[in-house]
Z-matrix of the N, CA and C atoms (Angstrom, degrees):
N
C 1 1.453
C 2 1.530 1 111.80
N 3 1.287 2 102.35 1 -37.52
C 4 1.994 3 100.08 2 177.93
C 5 1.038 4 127.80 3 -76.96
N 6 2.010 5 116.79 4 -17.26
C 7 1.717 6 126.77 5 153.83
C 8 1.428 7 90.15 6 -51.62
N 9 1.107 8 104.81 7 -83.91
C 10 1.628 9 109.34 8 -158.63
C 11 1.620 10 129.92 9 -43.30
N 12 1.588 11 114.87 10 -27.46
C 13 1.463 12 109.51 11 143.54
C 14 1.552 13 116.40 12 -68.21
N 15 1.462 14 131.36 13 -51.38
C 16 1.037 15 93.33 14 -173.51
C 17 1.361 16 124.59 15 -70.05
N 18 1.559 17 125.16 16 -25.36
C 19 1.771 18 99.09 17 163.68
C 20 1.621 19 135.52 18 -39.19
N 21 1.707 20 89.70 19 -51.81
C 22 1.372 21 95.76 20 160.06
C 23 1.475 22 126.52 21 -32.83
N 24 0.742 23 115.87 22 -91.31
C 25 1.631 24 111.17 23 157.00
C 26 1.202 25 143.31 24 -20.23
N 27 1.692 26 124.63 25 -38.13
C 28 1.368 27 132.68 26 152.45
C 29 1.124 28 103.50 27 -59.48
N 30 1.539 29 157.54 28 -29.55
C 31 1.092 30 169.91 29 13.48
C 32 1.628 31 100.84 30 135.47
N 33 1.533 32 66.72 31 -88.05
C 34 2.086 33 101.46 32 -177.96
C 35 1.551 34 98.88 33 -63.15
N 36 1.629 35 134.58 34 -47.15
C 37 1.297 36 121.10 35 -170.32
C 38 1.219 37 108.38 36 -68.76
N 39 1.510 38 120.30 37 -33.82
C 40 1.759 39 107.81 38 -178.68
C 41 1.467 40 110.94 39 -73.01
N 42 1.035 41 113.87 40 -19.56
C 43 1.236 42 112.39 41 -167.34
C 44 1.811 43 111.36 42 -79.74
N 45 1.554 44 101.62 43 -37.23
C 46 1.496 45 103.02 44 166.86
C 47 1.596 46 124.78 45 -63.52
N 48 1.128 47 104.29 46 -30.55
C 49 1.526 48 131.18 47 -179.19
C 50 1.807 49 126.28 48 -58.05
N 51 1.535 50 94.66 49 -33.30
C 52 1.764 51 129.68 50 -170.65
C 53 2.075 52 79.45 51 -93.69
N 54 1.026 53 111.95 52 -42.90
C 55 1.962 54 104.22 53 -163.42
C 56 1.284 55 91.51 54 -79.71
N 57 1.352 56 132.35 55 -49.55
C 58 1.390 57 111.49 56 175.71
C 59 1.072 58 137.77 57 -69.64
N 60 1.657 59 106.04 58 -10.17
C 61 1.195 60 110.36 59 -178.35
C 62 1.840 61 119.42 60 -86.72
N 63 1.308 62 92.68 61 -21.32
C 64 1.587 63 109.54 62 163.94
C 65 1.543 64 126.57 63 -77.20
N 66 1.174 65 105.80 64 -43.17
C 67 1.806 66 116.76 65 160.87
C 68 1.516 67 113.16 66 -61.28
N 69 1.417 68 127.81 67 -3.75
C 70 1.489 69 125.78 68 -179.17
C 71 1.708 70 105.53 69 -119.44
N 72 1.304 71 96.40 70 -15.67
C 73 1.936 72 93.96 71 165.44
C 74 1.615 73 105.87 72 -101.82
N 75 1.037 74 124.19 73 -6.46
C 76 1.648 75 134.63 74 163.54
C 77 1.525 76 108.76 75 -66.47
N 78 1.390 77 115.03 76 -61.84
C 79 1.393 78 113.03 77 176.75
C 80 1.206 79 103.72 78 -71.57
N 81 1.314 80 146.87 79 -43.02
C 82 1.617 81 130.05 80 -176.15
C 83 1.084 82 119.36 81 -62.17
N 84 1.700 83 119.25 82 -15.30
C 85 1.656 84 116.98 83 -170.77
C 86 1.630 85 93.34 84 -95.31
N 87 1.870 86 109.17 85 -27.86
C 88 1.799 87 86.72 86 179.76
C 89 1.745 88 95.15 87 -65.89
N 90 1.026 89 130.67 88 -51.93
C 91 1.315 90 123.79 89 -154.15
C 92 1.516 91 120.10 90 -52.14
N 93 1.088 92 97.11 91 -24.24
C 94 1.842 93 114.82 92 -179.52
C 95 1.566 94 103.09 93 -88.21
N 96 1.305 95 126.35 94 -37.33
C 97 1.098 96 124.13 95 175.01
C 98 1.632 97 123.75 96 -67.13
N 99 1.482 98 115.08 97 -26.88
C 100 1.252 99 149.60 98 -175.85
C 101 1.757 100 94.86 99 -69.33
N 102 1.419 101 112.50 100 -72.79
C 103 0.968 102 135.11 101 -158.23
C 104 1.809 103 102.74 102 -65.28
N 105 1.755 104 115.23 103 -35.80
C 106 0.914 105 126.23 104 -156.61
C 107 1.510 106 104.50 105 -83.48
N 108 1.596 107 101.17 106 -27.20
C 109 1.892 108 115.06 107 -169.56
C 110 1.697 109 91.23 108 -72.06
N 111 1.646 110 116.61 109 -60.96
C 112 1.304 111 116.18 110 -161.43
C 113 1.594 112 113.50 111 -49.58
N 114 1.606 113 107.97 112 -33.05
C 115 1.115 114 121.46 113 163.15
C 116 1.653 115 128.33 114 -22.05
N 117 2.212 116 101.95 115 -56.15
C 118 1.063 117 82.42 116 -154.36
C 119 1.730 118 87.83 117 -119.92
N 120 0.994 119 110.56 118 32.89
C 121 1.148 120 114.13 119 165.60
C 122 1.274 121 137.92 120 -48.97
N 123 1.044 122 134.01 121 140.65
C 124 1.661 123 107.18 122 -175.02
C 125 1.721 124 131.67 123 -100.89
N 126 0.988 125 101.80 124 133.90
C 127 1.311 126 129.01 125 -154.51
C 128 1.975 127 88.89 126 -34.26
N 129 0.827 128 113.52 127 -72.27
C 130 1.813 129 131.90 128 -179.80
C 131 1.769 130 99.68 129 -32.19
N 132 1.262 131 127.19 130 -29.60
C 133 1.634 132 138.93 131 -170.75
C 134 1.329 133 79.13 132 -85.21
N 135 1.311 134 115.40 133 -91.47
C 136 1.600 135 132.88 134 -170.83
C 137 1.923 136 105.60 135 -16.55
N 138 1.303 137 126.72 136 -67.30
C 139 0.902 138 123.51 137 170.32
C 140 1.584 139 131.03 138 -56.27
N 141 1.618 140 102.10 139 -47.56
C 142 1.703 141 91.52 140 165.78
C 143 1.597 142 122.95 141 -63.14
N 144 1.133 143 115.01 142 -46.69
C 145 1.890 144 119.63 143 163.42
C 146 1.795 145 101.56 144 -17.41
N 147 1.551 146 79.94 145 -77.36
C 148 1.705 147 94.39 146 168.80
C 149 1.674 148 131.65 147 -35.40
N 150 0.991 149 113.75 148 -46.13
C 151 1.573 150 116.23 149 -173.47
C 152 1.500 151 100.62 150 -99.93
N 153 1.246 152 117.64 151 -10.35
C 154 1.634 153 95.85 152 169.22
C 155 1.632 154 98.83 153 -92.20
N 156 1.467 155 126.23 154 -27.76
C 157 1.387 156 99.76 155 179.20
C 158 1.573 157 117.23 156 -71.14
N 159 1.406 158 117.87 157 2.09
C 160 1.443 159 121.22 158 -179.53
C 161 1.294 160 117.85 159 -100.94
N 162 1.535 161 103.25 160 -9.01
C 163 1.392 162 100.38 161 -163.40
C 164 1.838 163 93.43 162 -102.30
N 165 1.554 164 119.34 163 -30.05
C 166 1.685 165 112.26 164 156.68
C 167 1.564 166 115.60 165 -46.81
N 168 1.543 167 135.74 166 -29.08
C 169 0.981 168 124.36 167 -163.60
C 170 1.515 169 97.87 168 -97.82
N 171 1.598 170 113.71 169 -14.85
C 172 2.057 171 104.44 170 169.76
C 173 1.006 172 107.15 171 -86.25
N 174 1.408 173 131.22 172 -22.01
C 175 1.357 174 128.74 173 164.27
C 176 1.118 175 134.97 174 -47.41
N 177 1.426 176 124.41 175 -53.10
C 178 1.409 177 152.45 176 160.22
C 179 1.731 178 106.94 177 -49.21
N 180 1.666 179 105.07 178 -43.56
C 181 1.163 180 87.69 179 -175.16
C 182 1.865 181 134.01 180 -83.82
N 183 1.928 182 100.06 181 -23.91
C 184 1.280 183 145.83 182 145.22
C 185 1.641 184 100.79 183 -29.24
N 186 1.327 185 120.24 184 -91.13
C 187 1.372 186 125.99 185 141.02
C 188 1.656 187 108.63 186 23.97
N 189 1.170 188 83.29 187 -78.34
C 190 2.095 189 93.74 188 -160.16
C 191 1.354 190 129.84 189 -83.54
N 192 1.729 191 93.57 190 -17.32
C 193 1.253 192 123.36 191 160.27
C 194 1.317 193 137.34 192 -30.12
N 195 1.781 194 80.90 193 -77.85
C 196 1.455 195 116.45 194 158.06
C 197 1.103 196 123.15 195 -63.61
N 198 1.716 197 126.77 196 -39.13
C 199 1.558 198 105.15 197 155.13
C 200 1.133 199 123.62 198 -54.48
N 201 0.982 200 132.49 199 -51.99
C 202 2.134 201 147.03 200 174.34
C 203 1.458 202 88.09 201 -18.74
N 204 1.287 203 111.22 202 -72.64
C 205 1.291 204 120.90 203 -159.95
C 206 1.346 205 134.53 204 -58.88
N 207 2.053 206 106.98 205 -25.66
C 208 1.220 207 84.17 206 -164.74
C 209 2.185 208 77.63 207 -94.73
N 210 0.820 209 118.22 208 -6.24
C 211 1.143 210 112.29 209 -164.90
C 212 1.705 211 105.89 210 -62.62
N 213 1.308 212 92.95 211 -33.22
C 214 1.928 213 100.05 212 175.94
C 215 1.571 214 114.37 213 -92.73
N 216 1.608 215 105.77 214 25.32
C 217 1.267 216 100.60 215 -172.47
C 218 1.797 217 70.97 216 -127.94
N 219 1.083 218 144.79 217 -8.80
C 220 1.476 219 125.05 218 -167.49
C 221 1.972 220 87.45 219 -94.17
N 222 1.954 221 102.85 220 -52.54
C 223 1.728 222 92.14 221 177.07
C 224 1.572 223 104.17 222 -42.62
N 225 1.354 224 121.91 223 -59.30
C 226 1.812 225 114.72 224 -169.09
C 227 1.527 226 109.51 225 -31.91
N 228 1.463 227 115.73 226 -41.94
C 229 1.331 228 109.46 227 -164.29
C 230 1.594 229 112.57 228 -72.03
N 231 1.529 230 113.76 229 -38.78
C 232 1.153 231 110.56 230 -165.41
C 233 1.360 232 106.49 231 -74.98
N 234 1.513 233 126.73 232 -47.27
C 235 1.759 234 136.90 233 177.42
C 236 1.812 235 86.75 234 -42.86
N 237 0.870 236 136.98 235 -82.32
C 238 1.205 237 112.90 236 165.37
C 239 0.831 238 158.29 237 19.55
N 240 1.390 239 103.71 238 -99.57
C 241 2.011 240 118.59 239 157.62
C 242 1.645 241 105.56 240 -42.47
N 243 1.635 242 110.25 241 -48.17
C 244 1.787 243 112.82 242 -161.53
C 245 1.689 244 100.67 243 -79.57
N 246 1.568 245 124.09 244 -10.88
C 247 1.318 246 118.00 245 168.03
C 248 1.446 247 117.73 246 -77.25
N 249 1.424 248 117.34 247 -55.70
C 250 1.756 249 124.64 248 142.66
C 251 1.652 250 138.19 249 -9.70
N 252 1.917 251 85.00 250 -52.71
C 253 1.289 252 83.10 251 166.48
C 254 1.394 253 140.03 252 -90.62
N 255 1.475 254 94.15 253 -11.49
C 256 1.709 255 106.88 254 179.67
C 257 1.028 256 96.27 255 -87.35
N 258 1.458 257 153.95 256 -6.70
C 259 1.504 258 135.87 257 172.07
C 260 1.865 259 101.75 258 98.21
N 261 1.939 260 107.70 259 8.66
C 262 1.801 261 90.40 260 -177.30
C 263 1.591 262 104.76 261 -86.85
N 264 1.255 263 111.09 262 -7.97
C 265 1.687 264 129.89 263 173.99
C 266 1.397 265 133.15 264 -141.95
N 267 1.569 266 134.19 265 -173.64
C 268 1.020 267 139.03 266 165.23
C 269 1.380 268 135.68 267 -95.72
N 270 1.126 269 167.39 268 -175.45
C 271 1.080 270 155.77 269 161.60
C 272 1.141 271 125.47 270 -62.21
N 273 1.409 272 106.67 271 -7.65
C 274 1.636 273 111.95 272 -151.48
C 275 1.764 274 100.86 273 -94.76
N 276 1.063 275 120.65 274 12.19
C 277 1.560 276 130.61 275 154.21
C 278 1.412 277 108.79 276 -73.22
N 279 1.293 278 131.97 277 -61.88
C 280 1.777 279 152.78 278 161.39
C 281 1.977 280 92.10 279 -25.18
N 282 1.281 281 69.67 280 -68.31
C 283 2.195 282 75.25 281 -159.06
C 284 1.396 283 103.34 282 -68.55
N 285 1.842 284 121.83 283 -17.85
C 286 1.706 285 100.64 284 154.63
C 287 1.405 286 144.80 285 -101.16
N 288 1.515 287 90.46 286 17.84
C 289 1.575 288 108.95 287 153.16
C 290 1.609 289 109.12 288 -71.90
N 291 1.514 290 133.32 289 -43.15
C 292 1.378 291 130.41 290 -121.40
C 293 1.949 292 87.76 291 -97.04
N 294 0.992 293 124.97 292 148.28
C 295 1.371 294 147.99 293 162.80
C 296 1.785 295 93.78 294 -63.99
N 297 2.075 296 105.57 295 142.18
C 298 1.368 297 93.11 296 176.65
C 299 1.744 298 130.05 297 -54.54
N 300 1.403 299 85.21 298 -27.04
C 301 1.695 300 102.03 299 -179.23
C 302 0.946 301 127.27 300 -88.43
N 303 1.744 302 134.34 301 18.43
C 304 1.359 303 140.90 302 -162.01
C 305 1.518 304 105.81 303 -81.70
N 306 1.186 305 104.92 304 146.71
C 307 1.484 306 114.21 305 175.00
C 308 1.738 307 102.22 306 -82.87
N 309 0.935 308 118.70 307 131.95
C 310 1.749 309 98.45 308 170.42
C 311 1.647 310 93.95 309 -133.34
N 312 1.041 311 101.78 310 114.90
C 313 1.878 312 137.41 311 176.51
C 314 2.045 313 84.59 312 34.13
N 315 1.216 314 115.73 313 79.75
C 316 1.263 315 127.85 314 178.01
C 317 1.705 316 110.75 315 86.07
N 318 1.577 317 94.96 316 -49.05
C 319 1.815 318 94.86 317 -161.11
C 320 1.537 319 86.43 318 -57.50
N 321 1.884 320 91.52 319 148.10
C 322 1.662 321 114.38 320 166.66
C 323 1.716 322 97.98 321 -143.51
N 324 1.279 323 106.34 322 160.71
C 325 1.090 324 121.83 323 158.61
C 326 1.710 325 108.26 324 77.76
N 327 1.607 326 114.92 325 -131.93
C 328 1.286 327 122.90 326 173.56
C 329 1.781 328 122.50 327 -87.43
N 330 1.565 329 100.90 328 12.81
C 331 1.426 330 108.37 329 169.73
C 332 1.681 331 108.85 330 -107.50
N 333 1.294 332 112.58 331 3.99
C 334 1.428 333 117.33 332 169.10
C 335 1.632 334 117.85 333 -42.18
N 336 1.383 335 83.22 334 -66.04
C 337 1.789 336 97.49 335 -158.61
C 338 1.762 337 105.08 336 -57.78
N 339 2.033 338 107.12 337 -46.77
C 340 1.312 339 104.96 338 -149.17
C 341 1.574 340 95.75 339 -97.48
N 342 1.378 341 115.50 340 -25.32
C 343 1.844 342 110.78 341 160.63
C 344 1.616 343 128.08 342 -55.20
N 345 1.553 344 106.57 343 -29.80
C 346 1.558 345 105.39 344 -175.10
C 347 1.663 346 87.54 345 -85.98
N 348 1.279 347 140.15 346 -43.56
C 349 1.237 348 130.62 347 -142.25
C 350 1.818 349 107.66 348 -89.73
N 351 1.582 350 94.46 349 -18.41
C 352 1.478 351 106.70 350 143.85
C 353 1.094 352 148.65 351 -43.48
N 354 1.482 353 95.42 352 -59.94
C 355 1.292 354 100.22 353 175.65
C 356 1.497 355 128.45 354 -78.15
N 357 1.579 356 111.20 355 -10.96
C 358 1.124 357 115.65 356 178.75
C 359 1.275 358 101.47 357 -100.77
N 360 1.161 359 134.60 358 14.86
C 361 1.733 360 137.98 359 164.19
C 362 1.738 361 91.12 360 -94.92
N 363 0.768 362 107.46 361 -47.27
C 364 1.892 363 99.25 362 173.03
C 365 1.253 364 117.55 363 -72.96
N 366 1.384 365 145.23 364 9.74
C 367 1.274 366 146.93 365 -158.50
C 368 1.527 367 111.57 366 -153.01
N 369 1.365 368 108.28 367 55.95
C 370 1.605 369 113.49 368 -168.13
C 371 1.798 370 111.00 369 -54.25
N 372 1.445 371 93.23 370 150.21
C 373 1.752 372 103.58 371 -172.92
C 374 1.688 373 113.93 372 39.86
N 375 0.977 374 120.26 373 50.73
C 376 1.625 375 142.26 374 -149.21
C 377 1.731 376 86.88 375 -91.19
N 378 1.340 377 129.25 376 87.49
C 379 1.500 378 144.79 377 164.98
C 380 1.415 379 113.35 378 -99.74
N 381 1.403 380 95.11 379 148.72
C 382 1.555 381 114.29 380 -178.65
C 383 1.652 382 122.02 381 -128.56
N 384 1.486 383 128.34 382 134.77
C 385 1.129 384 111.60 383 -162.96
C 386 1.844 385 94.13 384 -139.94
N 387 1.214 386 126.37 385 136.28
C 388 1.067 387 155.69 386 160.82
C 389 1.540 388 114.45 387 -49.32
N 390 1.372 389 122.64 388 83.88
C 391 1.904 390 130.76 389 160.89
C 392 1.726 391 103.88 390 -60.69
N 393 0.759 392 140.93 391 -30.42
C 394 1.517 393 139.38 392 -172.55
C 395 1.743 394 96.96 393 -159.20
N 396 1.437 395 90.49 394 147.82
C 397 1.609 396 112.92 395 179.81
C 398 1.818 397 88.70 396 -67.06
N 399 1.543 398 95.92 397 153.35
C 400 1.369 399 101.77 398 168.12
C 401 1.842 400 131.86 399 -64.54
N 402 1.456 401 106.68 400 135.32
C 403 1.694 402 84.97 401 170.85
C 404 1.286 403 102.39 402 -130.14
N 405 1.845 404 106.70 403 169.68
C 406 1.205 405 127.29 404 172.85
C 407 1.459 406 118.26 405 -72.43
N 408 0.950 407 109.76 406 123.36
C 409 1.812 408 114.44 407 170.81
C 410 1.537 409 110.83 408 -126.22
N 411 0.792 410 116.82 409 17.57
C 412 1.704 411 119.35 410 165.38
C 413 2.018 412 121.68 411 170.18
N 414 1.004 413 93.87 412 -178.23
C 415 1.881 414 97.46 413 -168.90
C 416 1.817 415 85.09 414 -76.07
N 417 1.773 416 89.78 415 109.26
C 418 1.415 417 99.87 416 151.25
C 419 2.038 418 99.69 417 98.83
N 420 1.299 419 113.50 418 -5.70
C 421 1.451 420 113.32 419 -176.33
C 422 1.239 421 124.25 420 -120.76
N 423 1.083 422 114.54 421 142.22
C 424 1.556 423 114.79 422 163.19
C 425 1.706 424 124.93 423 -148.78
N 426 1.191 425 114.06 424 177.37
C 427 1.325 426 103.69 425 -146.44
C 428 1.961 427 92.80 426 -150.06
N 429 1.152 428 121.37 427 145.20
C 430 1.219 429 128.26 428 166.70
C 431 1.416 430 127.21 429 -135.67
N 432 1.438 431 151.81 430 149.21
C 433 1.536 432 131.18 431 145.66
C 434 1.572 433 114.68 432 -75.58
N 435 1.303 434 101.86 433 -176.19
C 436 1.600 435 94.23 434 -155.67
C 437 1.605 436 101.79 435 -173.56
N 438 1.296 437 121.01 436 145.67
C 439 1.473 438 132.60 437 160.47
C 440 1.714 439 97.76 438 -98.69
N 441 1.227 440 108.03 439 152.80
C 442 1.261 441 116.81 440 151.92
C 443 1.837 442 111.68 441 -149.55
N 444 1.466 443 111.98 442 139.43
C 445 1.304 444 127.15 443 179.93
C 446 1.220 445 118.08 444 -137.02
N 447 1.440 446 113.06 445 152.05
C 448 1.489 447 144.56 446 -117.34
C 449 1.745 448 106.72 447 -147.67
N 450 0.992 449 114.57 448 155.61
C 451 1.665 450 124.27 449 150.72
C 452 1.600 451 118.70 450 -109.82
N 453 1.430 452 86.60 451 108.30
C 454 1.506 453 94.14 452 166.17
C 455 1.387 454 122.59 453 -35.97
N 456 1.507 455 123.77 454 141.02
C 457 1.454 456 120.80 455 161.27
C 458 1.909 457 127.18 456 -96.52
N 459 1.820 458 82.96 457 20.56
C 460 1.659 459 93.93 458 175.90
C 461 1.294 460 109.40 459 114.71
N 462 1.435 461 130.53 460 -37.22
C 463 1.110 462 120.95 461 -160.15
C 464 1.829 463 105.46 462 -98.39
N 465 1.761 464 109.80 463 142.22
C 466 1.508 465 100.33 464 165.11
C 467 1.459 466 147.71 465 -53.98
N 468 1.121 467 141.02 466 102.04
C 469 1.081 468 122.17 467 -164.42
C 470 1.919 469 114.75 468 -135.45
N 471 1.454 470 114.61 469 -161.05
C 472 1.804 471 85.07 470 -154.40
C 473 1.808 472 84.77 471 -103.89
N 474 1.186 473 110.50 472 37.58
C 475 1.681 474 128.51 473 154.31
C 476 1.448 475 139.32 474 -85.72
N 477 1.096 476 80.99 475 -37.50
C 478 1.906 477 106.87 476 -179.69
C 479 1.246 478 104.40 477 -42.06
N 480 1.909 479 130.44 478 120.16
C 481 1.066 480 129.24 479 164.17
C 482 1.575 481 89.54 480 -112.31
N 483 1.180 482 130.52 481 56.02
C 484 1.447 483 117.01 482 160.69
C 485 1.558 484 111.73 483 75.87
N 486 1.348 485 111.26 484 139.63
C 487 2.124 486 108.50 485 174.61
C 488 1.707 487 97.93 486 80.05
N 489 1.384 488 130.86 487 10.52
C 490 1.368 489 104.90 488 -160.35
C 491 0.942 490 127.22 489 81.01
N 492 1.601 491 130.10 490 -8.56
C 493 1.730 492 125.03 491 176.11
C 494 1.255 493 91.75 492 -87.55
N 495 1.387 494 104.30 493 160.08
C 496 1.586 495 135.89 494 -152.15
C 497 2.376 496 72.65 495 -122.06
N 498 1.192 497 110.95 496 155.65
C 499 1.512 498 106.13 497 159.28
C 500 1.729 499 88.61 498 -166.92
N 501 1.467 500 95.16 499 136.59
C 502 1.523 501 123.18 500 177.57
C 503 1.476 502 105.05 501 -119.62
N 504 1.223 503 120.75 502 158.26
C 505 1.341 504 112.22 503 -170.44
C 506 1.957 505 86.42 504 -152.91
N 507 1.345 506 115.04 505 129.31
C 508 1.730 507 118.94 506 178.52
C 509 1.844 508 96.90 507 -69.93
N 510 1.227 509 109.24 508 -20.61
C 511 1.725 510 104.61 509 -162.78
C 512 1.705 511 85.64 510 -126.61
N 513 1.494 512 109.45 511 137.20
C 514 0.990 513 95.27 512 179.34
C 515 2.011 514 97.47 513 178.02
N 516 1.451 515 116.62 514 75.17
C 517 1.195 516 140.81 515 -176.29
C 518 1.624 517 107.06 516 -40.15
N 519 0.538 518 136.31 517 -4.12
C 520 2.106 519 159.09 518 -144.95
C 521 1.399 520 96.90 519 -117.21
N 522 1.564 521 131.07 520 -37.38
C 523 1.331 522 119.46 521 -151.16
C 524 1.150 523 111.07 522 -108.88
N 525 2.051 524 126.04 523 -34.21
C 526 1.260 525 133.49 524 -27.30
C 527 1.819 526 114.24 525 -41.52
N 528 1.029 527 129.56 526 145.95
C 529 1.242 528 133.07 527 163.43
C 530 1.685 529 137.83 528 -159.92
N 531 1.487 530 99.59 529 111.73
C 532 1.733 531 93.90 530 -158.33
C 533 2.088 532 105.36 531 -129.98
N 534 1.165 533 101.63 532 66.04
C 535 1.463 534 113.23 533 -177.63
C 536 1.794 535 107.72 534 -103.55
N 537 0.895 536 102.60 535 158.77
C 538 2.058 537 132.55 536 159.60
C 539 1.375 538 105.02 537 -133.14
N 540 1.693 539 99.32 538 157.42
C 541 1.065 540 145.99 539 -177.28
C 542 2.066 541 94.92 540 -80.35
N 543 1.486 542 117.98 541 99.25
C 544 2.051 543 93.35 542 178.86
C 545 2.063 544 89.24 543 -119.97
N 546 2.049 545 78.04 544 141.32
C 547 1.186 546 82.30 545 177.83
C 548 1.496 547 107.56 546 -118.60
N 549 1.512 548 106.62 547 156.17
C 550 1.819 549 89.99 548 -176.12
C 551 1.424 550 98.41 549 -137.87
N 552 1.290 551 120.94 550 140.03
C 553 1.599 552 134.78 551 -170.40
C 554 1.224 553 125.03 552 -143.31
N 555 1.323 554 111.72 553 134.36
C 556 1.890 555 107.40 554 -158.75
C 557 1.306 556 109.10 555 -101.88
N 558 1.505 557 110.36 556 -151.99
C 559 1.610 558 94.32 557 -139.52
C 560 1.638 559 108.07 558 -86.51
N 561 1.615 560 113.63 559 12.17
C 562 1.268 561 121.38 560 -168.24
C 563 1.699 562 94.28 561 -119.40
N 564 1.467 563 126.86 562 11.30
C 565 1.539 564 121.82 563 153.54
C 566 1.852 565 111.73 564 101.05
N 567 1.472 566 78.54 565 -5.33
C 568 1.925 567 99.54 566 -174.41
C 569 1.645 568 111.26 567 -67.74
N 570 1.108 569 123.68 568 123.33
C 571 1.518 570 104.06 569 149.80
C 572 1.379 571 139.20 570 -49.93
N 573 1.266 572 105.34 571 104.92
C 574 2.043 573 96.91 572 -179.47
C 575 1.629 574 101.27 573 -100.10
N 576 1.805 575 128.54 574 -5.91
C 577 1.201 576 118.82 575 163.73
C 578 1.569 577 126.84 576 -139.15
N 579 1.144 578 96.27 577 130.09
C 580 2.307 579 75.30 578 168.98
C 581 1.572 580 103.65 579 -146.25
N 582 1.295 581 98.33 580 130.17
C 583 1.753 582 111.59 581 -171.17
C 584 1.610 583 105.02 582 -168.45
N 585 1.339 584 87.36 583 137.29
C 586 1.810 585 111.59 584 -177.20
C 587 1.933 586 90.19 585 -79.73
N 588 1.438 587 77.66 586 127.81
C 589 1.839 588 94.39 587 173.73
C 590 1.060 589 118.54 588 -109.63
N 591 1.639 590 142.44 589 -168.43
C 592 1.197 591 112.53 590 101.04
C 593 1.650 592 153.45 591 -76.34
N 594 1.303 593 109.74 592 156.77
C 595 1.377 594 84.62 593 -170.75
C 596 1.258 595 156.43 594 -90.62
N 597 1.657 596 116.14 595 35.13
C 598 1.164 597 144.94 596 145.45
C 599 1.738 598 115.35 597 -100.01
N 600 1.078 599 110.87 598 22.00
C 601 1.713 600 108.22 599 -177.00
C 602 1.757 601 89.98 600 -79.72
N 603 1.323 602 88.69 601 149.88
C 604 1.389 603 105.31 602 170.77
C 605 1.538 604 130.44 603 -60.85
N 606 1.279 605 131.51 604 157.23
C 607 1.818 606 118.90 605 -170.86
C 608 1.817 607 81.61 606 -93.74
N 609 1.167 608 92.03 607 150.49
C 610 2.069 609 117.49 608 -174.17
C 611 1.466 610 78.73 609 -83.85
């Protein structure tokens, strides 16, 4: 009986021995076959494979670019307006951002220049301050909330932060009130819009 198990057993080891030995020329023939396809692939495949996985990573980077940009083109606007309003400049930084055709918070056309410069002759020391960094919400836009403050011209009103400042706030749970500042600029960096929304309104 103990010959006969151990054949048994020599049995079972050759027999495991023959399966592995077939499962290890199985994987070497995929690997050669693998190796053999990439081989003959054609050169023209090989490269497009190639340039589309390069061209997702200029995309992405294109992408961020263009966010970078317009986001330092929304700060440009406001340093701006808040240089204007303190009296260290003129407007005429504002109006050489703007596209000829820009809407600016309604004004169009030939009421651009003397409506904005109006209103900031009515809106003494007229500053603007940034609640959240600007973001992108579409090709070419961006959008921020915002305080902006003022000099009173004396009279009370439901502005008054005390001293004569006037203070507005785009976000402002008290009123209800939930607006941004959205700016939109075409493909040459111009403003063609700027208007307080709210800030889930849809892009026009």
């Amino acid at each position: 009986k103990e010959v006969k198990m151990v054949n048994n057993l020599a049995a079972v080891v050759q027999l495991l021995i023959a399966m592995f030995r077939s499962t290890l020329a199985f994987q070497t023939s995929i690997i050669r076959s693998s190796s053999a396809f990439h081989a003959i692939l054609p050169q023209t495949l090989k490269r497009r494979l190639y340039s589309v996985s390069n061209n997702s990573d200029s995309d992405r980077q294109s992408i961020s670019s263009n966010d970078a940009e317009l986001v330092n083109l929304a700060k440009s606007f406001i340093i701006n307006k808040n240089a204007a309003g303190s009296g260290e400049s003129t407007l005429d930084g504002v109006f050489d951002m703007c596209s000829p055709a820009v809407d600016l918070y309604g004004l169009k056309g030939d009421d651009v220049r003397p409506g904005f410069t109006s209103f900031f002759e009515s809106h003494g020391g007229l500053h603007h301050e940034l609640l959240e960094e600007p973001s992108v919400v579409g090709s070419g836009v961006v959008q921020y909330p915002f305080i902006k403050r003022w000099k009173s011209s004396g009279e009370e009103n439901q502005y008054d932060g005390g001293d004569n400042i006037m203070v507005w706030k785009s976000i402002d749970p008290t009123k209800p009130r939930n607006k941004v500042e959205r700016l939109c600029f075409d493909a040459e960096s111009k403003l063609v819009k700027v208007s307080v929304v709210e800030a889930d309104a849809s892009l026009d």
